[in-house]
C-alpha positions as YAML, in Angstrom:
chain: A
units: angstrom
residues:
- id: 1
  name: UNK
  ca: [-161.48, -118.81, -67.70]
- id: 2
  name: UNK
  ca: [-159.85, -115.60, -67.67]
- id: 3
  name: UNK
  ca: [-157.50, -116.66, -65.10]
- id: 4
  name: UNK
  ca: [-156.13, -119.76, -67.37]
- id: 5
  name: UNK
  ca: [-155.78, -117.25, -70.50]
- id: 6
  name: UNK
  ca: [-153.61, -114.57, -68.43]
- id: 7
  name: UNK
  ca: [-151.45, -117.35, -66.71]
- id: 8
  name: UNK
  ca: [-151.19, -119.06, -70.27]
- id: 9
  name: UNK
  ca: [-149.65, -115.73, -71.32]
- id: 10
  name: UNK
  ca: [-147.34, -115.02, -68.84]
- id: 11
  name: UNK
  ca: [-145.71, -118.50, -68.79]
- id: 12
  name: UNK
  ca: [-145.25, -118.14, -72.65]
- id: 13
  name: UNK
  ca: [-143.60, -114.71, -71.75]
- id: 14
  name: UNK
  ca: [-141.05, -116.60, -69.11]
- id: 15
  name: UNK
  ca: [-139.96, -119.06, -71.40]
- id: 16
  name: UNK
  ca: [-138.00, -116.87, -73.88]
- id: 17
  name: UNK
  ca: [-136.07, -118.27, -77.01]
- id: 18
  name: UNK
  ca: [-135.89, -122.17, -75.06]
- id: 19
  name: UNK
  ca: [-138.33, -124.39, -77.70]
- id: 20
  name: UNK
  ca: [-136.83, -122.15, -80.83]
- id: 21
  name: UNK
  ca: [-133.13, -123.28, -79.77]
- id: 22
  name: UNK
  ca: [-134.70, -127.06, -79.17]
- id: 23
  name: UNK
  ca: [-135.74, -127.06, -82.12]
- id: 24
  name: UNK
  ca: [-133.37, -125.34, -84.08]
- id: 25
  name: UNK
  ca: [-130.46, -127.78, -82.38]
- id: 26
  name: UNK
  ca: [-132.88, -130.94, -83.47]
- id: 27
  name: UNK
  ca: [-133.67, -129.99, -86.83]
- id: 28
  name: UNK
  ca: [-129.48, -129.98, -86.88]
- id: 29
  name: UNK
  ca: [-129.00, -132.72, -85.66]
- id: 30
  name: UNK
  ca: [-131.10, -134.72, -88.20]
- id: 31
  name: UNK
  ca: [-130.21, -132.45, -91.21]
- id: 32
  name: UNK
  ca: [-125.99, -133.24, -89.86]
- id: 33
  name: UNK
  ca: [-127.27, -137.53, -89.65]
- id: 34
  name: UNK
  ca: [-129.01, -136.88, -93.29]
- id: 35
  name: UNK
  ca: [-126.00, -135.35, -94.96]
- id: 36
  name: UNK
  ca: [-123.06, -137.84, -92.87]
- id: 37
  name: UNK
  ca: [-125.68, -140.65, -94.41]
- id: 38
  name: UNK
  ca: [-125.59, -139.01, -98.18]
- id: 39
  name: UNK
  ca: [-122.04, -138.35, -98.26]
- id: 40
  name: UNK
  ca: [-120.94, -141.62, -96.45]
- id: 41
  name: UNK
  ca: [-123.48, -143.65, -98.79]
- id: 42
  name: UNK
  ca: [-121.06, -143.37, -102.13]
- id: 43
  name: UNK
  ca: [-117.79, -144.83, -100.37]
- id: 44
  name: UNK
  ca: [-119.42, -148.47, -98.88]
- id: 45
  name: UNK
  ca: [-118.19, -150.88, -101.41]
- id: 46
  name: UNK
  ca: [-120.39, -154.17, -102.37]
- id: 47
  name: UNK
  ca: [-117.89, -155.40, -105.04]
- id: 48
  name: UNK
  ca: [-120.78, -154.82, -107.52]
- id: 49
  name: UNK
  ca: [-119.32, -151.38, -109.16]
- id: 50
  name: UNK
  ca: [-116.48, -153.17, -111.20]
...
């Protein structure tokens, strides 16, 4: 059990800033989709805003 704990640790030490930028550059990616949608929304025209 010991064993698992210590190579648990140094693997988490190897990986460095990797998830936080994968997650960081999805959480963009869906905030960037989210605001094209919002802004992109108000100029579709359905003839109904005479």
């Amino acid at each position: 059990m010991p064993h698992t704990v210590a190579l648990l640790a140094a693997a988490s030490d190897e990986q460095g800033p990797g998830n936080t930028i994968r997650i960081v550059l999805i959480v963009s990616l869906v905030g960037a989709a989210l605001l094209a949608w919002f802004l992109l929304r108000g100029y579709r025209n359905d003839d109904t805003n005479d």
